[in-house]
MILOVO-893745 format. One record per residue (C-alpha): residue in one letter; z, x, y. Coordinates in pm, 1 decimal, decimal comma. Layout:
# residues N
SITE  type        c3        c1        c2
SITE     A         Z         X         Y
...
# end
This chain:
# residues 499
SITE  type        c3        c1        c2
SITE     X   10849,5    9641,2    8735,5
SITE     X   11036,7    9398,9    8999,2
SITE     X   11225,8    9600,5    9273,6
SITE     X   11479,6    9300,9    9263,6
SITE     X   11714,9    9231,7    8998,7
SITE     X   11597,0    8857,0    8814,2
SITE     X   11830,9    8651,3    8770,7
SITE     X   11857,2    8219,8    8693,3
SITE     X   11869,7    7993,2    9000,0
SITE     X   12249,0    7895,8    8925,7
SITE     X   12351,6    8261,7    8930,2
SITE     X   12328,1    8219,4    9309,5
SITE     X   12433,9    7927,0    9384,1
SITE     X   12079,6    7750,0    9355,1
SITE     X   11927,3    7463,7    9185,2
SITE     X   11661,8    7504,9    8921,5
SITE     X   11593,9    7095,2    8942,4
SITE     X   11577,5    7147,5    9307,4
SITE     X   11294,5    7404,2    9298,5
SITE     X   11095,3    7204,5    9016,9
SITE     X   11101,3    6951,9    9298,1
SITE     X   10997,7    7169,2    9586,7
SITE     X   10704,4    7312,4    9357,8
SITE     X   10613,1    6861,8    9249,2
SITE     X   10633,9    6811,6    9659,2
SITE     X   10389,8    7114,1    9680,7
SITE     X   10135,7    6947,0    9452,9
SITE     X   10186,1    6614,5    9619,4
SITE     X   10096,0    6743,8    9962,9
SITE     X    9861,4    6936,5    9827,6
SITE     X    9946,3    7217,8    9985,5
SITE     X    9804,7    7530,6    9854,3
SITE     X   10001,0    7811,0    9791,7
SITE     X    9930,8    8187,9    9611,6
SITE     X   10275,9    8244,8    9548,8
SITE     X   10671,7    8212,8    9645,5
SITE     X   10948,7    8438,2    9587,8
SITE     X   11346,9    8369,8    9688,7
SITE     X   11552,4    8628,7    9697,7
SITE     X   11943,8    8553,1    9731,9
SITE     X   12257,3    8815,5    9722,5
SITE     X   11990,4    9050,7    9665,4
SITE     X   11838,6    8887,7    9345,0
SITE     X   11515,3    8747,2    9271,4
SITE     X   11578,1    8443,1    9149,7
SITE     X   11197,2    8249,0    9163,0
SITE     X   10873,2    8399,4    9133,4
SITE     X   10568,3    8259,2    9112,4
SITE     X   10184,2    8314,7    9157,5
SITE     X    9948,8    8062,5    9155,9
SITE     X    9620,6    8129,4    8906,5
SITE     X    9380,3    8306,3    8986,5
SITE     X    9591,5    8494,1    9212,1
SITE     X    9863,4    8752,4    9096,5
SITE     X   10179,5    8977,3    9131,6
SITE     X    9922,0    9289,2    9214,2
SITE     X    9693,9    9102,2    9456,3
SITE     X    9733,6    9264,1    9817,8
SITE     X    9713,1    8918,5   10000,8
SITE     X    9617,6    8909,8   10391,4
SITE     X    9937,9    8855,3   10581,2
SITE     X    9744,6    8746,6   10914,2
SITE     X   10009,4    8746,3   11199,3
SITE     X   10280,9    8837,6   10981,7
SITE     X   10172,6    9168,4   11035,0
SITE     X   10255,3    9144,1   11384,2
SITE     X   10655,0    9154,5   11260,8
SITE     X   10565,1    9538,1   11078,1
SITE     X   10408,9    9641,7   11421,1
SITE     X   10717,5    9516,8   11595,2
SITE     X   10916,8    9747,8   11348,5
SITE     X   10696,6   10042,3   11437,3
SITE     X   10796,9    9992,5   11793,2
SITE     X   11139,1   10002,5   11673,4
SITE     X   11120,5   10309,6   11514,3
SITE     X   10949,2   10470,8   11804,2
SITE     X   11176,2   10373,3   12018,4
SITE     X   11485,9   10501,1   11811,7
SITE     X   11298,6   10850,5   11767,5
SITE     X   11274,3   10867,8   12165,1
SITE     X   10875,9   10850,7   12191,5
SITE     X   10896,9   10531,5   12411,3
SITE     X   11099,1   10317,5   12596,2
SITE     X   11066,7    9902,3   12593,8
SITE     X   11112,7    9921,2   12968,8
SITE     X   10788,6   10142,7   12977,5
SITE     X   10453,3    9994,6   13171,1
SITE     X   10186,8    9956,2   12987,8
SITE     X    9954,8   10051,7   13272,9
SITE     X   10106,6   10390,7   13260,2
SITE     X   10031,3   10448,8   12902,3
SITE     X    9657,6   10366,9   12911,3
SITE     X    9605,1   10418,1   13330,0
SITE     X    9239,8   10509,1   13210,6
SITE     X    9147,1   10179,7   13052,6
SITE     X    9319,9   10015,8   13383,2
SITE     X    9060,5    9768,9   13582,6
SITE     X    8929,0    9922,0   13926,0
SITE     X    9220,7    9724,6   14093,2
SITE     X    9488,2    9619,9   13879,6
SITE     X    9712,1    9348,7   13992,7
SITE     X   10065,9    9371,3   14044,4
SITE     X   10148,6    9144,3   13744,8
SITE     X    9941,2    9391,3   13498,8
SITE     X   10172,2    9677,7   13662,0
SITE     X   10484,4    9554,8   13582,6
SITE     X   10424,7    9452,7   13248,1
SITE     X   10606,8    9641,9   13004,1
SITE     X   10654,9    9692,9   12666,5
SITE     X   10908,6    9434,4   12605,8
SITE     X   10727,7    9192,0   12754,2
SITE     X   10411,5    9274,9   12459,8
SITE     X   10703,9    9216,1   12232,6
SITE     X   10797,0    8845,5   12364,6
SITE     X   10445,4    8799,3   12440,1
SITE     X   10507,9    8705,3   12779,0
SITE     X   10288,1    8995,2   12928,7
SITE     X   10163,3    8738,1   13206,3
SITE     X    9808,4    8647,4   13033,9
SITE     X    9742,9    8242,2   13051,2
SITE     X    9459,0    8264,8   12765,1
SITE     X    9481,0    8502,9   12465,9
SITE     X    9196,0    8748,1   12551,2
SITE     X    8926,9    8791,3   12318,5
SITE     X    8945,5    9118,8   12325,6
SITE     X    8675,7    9306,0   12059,1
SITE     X    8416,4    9466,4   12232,6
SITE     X    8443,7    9888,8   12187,2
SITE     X    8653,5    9956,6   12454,1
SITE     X    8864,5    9649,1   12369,2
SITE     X    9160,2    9798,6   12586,2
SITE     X    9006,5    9813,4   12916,6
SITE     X    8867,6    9477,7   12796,6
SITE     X    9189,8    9321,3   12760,9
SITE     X    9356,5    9528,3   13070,6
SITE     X    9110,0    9313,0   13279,2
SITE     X    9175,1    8972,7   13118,8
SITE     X    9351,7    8807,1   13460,6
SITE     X    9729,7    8870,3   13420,8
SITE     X    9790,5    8531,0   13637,0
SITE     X   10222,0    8543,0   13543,0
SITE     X   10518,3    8756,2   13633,5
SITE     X   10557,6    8903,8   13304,9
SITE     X   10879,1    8777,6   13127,6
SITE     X   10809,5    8437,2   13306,7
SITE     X   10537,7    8258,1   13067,6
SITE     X   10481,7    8267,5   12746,2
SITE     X   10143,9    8297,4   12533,1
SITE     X   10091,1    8387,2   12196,2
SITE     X    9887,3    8712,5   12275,9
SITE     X    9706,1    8877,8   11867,6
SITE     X    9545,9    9089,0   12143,1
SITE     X    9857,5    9172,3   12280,7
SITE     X    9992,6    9276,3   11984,5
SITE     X    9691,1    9498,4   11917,9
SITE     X    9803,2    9668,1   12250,1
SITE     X   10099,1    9757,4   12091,5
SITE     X    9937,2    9963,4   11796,6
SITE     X    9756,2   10076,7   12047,5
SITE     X   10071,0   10221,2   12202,8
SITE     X   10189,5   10355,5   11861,5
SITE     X    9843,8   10560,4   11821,5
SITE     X    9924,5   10699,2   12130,5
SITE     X   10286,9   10824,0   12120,3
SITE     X   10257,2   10956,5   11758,4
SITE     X    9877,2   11050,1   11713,7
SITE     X    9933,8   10770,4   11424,7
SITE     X    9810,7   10453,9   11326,4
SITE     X   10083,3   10193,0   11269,6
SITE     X   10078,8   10167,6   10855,0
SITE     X   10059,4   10581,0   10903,4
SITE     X   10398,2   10570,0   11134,2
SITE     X   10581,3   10338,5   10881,2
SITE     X   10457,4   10546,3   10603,6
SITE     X   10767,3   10772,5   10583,9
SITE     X   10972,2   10585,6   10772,1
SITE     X   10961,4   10232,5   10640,8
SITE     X   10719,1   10205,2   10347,7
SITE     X   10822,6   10522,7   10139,7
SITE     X   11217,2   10404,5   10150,8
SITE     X   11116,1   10068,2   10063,8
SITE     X   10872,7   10158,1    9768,0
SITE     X   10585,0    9963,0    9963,1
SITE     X   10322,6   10210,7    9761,2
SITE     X   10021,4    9995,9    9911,7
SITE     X    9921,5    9845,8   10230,5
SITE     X    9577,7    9772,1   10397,0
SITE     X    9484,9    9706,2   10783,9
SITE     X    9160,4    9675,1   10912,9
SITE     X    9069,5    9902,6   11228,6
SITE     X    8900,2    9739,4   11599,9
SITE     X    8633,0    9913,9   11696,4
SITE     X    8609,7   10211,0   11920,6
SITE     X    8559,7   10609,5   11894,3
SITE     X    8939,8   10669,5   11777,0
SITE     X    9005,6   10331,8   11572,3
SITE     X    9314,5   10119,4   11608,3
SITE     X    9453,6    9909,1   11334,8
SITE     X    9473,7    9517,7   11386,9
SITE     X    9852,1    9573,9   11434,4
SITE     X    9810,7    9157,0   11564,1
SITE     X    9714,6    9029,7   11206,0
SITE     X    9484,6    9302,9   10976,5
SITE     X    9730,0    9359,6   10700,3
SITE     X    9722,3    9320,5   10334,6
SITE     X   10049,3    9356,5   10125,2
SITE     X   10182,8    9268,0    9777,4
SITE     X   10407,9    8953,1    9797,8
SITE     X   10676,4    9170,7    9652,7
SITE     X   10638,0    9381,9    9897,7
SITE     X   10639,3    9122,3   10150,0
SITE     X   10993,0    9016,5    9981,6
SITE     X   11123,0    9381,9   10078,5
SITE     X   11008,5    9394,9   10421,8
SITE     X   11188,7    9018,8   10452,6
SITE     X   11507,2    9137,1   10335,4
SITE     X   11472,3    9461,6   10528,1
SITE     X   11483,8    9243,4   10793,5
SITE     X   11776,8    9017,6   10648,6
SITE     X   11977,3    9356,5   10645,9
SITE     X   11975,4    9462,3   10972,7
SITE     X   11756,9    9748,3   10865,3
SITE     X   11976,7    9925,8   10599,2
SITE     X   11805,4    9974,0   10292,3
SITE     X   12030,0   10111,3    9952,5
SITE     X   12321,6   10191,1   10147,7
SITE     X   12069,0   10390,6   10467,4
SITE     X   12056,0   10281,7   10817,4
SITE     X   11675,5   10316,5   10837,9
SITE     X   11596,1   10150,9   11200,0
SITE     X   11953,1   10107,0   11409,8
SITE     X   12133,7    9727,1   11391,3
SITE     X   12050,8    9735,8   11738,1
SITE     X   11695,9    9673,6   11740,8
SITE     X   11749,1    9365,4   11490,7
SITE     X   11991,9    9199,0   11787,3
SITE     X   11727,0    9170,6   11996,1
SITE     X   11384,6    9100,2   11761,3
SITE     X   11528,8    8874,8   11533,8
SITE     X   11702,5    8676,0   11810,0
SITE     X   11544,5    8462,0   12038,0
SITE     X   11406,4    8606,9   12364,8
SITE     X   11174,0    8341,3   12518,6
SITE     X   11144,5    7965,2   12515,7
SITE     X   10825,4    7867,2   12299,8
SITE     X   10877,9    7510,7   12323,7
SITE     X   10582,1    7293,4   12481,8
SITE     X   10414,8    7544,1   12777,2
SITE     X   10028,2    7678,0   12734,0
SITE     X   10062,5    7648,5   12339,7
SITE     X   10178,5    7335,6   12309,9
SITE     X   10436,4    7451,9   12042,5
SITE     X   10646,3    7213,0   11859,9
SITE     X   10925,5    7176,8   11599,5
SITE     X   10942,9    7520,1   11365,0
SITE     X   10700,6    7639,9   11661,7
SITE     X   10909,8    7562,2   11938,9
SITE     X   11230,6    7710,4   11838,6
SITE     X   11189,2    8061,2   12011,2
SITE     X   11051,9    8362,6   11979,1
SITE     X   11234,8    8732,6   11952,4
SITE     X   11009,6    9058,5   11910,1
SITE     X   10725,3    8929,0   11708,0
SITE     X   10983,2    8727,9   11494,4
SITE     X   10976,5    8345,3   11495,0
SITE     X   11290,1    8167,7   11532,4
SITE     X   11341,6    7829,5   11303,1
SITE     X   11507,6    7505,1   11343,3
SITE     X   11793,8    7637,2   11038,1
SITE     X   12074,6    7829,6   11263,9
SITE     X   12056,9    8184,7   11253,6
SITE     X   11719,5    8229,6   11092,3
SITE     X   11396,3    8347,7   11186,3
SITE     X   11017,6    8421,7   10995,9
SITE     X   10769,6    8677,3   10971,1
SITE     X   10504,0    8448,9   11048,7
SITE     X   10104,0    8466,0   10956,1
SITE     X    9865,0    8156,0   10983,2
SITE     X    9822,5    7928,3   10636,9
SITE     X   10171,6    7988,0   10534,2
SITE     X   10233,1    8370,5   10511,1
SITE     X   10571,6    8337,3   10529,1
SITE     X   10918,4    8594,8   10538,2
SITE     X   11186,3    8355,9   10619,0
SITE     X   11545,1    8522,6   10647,8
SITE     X   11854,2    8309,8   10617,7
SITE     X   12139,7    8537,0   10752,4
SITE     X   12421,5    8324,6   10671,6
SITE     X   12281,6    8257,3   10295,2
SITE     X   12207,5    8649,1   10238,5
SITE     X   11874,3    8435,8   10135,6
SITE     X   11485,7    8527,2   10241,8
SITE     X   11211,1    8315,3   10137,5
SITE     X   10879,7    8415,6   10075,6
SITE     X   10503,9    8269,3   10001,1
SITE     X   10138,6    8360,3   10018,3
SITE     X    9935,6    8032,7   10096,6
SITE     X    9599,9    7882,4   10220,6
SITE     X    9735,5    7562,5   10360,5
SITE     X    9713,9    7409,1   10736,4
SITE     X   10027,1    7236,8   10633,0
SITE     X   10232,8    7481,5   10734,7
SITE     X   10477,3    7234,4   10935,9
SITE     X   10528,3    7063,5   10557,5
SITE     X   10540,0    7393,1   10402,3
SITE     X   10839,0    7486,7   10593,8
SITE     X   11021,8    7133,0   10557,0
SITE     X   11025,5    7094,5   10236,8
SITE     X   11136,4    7488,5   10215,8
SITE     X   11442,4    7384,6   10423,4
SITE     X   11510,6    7043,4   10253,3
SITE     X   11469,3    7151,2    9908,1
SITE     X   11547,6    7584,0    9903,3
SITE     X   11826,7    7550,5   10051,1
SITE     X   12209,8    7577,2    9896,1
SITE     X   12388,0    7252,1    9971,1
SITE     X   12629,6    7019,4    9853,8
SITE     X   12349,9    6786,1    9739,9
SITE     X   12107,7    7059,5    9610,2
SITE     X   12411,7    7230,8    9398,4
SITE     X   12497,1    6927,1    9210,3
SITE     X   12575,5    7010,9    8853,7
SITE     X   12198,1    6950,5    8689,7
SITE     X   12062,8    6886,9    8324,1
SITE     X   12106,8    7136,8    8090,1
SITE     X   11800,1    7335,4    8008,3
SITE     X   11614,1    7307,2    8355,0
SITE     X   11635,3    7707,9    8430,7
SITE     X   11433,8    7730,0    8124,5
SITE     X   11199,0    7438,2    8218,1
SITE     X   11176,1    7631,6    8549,4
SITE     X   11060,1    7962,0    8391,3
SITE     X   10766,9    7805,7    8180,3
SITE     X   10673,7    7627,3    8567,0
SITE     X   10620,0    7972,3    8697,7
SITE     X   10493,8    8132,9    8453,5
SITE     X   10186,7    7869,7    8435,5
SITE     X   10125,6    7773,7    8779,9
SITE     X    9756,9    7740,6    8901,0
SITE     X    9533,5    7633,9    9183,4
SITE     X    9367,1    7342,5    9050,3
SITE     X    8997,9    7428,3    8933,7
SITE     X    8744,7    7248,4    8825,1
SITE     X    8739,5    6988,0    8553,2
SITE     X    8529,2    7220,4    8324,8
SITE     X    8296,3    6959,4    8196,1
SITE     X    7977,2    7013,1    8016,5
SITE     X    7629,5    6900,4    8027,4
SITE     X    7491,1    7124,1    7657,8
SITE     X    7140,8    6999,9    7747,4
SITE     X    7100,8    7087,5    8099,2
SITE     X    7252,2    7425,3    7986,5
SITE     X    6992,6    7473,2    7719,7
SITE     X    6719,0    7443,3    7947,1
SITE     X    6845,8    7651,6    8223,1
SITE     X    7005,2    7933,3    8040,0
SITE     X    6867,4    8279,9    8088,4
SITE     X    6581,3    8131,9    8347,3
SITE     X    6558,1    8329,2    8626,9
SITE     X    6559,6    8195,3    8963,9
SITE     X    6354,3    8354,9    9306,6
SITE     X    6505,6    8287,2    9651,8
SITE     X    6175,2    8038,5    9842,4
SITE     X    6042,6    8290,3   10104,7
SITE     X    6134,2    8048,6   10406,3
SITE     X    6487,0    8104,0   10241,0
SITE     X    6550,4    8447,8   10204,3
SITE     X    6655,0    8534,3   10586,2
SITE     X    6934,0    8294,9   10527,4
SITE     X    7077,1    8384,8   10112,6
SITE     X    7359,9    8580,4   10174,1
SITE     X    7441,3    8846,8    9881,1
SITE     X    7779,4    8749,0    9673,1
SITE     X    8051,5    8838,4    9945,4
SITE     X    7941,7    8667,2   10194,7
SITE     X    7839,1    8357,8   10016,2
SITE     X    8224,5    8340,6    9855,3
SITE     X    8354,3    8513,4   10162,2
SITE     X    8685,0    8408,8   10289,3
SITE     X    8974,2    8358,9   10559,8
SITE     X    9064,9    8693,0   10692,5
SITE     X    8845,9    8921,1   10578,7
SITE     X    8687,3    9134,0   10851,0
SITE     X    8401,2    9342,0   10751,4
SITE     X    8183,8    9221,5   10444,6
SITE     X    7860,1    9307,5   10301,8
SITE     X    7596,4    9158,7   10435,1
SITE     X    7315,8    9196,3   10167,6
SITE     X    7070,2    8931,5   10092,8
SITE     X    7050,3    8779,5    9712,9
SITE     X    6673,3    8786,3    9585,7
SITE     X    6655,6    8601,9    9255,8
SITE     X    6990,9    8484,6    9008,1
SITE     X    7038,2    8340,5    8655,3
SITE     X    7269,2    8188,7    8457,7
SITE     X    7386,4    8301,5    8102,3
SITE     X    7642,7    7963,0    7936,0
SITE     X    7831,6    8068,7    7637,9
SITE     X    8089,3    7855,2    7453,0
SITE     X    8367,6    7790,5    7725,4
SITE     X    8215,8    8034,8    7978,2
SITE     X    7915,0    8048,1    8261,1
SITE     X    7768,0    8413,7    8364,2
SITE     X    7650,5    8331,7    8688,4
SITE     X    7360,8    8665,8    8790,5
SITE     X    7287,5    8743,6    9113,0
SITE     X    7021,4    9052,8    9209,3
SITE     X    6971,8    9186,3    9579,7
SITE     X    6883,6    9519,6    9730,7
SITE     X    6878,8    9677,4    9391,5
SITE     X    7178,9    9546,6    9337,2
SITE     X    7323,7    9291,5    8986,9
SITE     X    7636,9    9172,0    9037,8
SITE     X    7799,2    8934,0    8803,8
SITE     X    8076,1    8655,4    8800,6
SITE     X    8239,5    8441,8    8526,6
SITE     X    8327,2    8106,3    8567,3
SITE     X    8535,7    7915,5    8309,5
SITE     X    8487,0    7581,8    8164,3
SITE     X    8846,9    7493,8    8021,6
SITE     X    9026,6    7424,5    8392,0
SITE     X    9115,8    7797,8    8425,8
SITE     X    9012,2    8067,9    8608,5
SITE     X    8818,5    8353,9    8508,6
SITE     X    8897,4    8710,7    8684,3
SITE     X    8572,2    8925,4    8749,5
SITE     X    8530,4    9243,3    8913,2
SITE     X    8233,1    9325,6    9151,1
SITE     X    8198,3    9665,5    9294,3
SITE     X    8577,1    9657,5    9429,2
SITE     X    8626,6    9306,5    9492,8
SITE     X    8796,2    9105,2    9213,9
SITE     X    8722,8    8704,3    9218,2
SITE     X    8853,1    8429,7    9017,1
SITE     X    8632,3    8202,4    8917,2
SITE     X    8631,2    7774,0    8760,9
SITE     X    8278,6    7588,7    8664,9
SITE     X    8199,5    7236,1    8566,9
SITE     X    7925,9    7027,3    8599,6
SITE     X    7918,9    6677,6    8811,2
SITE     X    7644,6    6549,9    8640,1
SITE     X    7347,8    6681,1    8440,4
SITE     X    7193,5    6804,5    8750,6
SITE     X    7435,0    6970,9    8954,5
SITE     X    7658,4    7244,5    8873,0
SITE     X    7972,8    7377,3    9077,1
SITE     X    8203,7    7708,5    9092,7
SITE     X    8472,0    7777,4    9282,6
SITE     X    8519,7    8123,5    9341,9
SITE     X    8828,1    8277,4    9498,5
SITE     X    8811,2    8622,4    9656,3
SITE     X    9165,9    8740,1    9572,1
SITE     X    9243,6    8998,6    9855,5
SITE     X    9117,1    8684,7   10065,0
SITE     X    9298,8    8359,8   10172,2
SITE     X    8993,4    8089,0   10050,8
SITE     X    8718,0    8166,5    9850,4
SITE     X    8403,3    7930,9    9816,8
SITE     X    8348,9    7589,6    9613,1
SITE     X    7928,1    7665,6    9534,7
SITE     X    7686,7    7375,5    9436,3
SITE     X    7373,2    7433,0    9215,8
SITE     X    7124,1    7172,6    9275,6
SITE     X    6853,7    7197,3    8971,5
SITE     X    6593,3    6960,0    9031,2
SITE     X    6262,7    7045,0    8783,9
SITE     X    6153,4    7435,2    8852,4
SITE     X    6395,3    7432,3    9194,0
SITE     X    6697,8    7539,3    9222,5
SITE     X    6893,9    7437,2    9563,5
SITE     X    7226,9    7621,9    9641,2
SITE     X    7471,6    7503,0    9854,2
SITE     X    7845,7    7684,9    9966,8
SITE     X    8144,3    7576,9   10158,6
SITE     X    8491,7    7767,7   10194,5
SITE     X    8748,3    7636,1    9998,2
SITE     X    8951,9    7669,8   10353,8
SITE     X    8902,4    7314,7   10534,4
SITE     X    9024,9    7201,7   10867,8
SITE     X    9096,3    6816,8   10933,6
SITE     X    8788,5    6649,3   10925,4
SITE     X    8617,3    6925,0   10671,3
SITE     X    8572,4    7170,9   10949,5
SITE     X    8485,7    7499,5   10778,7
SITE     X    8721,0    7762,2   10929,8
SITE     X    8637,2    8033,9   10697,6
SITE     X    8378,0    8332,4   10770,2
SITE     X    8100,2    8081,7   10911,9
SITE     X    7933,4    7822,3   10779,3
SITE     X    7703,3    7818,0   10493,2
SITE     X    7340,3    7741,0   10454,3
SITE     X    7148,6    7537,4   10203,7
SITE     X    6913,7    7823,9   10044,1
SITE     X    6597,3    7659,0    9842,8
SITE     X    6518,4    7894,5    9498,7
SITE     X    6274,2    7801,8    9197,8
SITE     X    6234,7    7976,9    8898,4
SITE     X    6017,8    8242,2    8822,5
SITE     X    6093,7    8268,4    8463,3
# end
């Protein structure tokens, strides 16, 4: 059941013809998105998941989760554990380099916070002890001076949370934020290292809903049902802009280049600013508008994602025109069948006939390099997956279905694909992927599988040639020019059936 109270579009002060056309501009651009909720006078008034990808999903937030570690700092700072004037050498003086530089003295906490800490290059920083790692990173600036979007530096900051309250970041919030909001489920991965930090710089996983909540959270100053949670104060300062981001060592532009508060972007639209994670995870709060918008995406579009949000979201004298009658309803039915576009489902009954059931052996120059089933799908922002090795698979066709087999380490794991341009949801071990199929020709047979607590899944090719069966991958996630930028790339693994 929704937190937020539905309502139509029209009830506040929206357009329902205006929102078909954000949703056709979408598809045009071909941007891809997992879902979008707006929220005005504290009403949901559009919600929307894209198939195979739903209300329940926890969906990586990537840097968005940098705006709930800024929040923990908030909270630590109203209960008195820390100050934002505090140095950060003086909370970790035994990860400090043999001899720190002035610049890495003076750094302080608000200075993480505007990511102006006086780094030049975002460190790298992973190895075990990542803190001393990033500590030594050359802090070339006068902190407050230059700024640098930092993940690491962020990190640093849940760092400083695990410190001051023995917690990890989600565990701080727990009572504090996520209880009072009814957030009942969040997921951050951990850096390494003997007492484990959470990625407080981009590991999350929420429900949008819950991203919705945290958005207007924000939009309210932090009172939540009538509570001052986290004092108005804190929101003056993070949701306002404290540094120039325009142009300097990021080269920021436009929505990019409008300023930057305490891990809070601020946008080209007066007033407002965005929770903020890489292929469109999005919070945007519109203070003036008592208005938050919010999607889940797996687009480098992001630029176009946020124009058309502001052209065509937006209440205005041109977007509130007086529309056809009946367009609310045309709206609901939208959103209530919107889908990533899978494959075309087409058939080859022969082909099927004479593959179906066969089982197929990875070659043995091949088997270093056949990944097991979650690495071969894989996705953006997923951090640790199993790395198991797939031995032999099959295929099992049915009427509108494939059953695609794959054995490893003692290990069957299944997933369905579907042949009628939908997507099939399967379950393997706890994973859950969605899953299209269709053939190309009567040779070559493709799924695309999306891992749905991931941002891309994979688009697989099945090469059968005779007795040999080639398999080729690539994540659904492309960069201009069809750069992979999902887990890694892919090999071409030869198999030929065995039975």
């Amino acid at each position: 059941m929704s937190y937020f109270e539905k309502t139509t579009p029209e009830a506040v002060g929206l357009w329902s013809g205006m929102i078909l056309k954000f949703l056709e501009e979408v598809e045009k651009e071909q941007i891809e998105l997992h879902s979008l909720m707006i929220v005005r006078n504290g009403k949901c008034c559009v919600s929307g998941w894209w198939a195979p990808y739903g209300p329940e999903d926890l969906h990586p937030l990537c840097s968005f989760s940098k705006s709930l570690t800024s929040i923990a700092v908030g909270f630590a700072e109203q209960e008195g554990l820390l100050t934002l004037d505090e140095k950060i050498a003086d909370i970790f003086p035994e990860h400090l380099p043999e001899h720190p530089g002035q610049n890495l003295r003076n750094a302080t906490l608000h200075h993480f916070l505007t990511m102006s800490c006086g780094h030049d290059t975002d460190p790298e920083a992973m190895e075990e002890d990542w803190i001393k790692e990033f500590l030594s990173h050359p802090f070339l600036h006068e902190p407050g001076t230059f700024y640098r979007y930092n993940t690491s530096g962020t990190n640093m900051l849940a760092a400083v949370i695990k410190r001051k309250t023995g917690q990890n970041v989600t565990e701080y919030l727990r009572p504090r934020l996520l209880d009072p909001l009814g957030i009942r489920e969040i997921y951050c991965e951990c850096l390494p290292g003997t007492d484990p930090v959470e990625i407080g710089g981009g590991g999350m996983k929420l429900r949008t809903e819950d991203m919705a909540k945290f958005a207007w959270f924000l939009l309210k100053k932090g009172k939540w049902e009538g509570k001052q949670l986290l004092r108005e104060s804190w929101f003056a300062r993070a949701c306002s802009k404290q540094i120039e981001t325009e142009g300097g060592a990021d080269g920021f532009t436009k929505e990019w280049g409008c300023g930057y508060g305490y891990q809070i972007w601020m946008n080209s639209y007066p007033g407002s600013f965005r929770a903020d994670g890489a292929y469109g995870q999005f919070g945007i709060g519109f203070p003036d508008l008592d208005m938050i918008v919010v999607t889940t995406s797996a687009t480098k579009k992001t630029q176009e994602l946020i124009d058309l949000i502001l052209r065509d979201l937006l209440p205005s004298e041109e977007n509130n025109q007086a529309g056809e009658a009946g367009l609310s309803r045309i709206l609901e039915e939208k959103l209530a069948s919107l889908t990533l576009s899978p494959l075309r489902g087409d058939r080859q009954p022969e082909a099927e006939e004479q593959i179906n059931g066969k089982i197929y052996a990875a070659e043995e120059n091949g088997k270093d390099y056949c990944s097991g089933l979650e690495l071969l799908v894989g996705g953006v922002a997923l951090y640790h997956v199993e790395e198991g090795t797939t031995e032999k698979m099959s295929f099992t066709f049915s009427q509108d279905k494939v059953v695609w087999s794959l054995w490893g380490e003692g290990k069957k794991k299944e997933i369905t694909g579907d042949f009628r341009q939908r997507f099939h949801i399967s379950k393997c071990g706890s994973c859950f992927y969605g899953a299209s199929a269709g053939w190309l020709d009567k040779h070559t047979l493709q799924m695309e599988i999306h891992r749905l607590d991931a941002i891309s899944g994979a688009r697989i090719t099945f090469r059968f040639e005779g007795s040999r069966l080639t398999l080729e991958s690539q994540d659904t996630l492309l960069d201009e020019g069809e750069k992979v930028i999902g887990m890694r790339k892919k090999h071409t693994v030869p198999f030929f059936c065995i039975q």
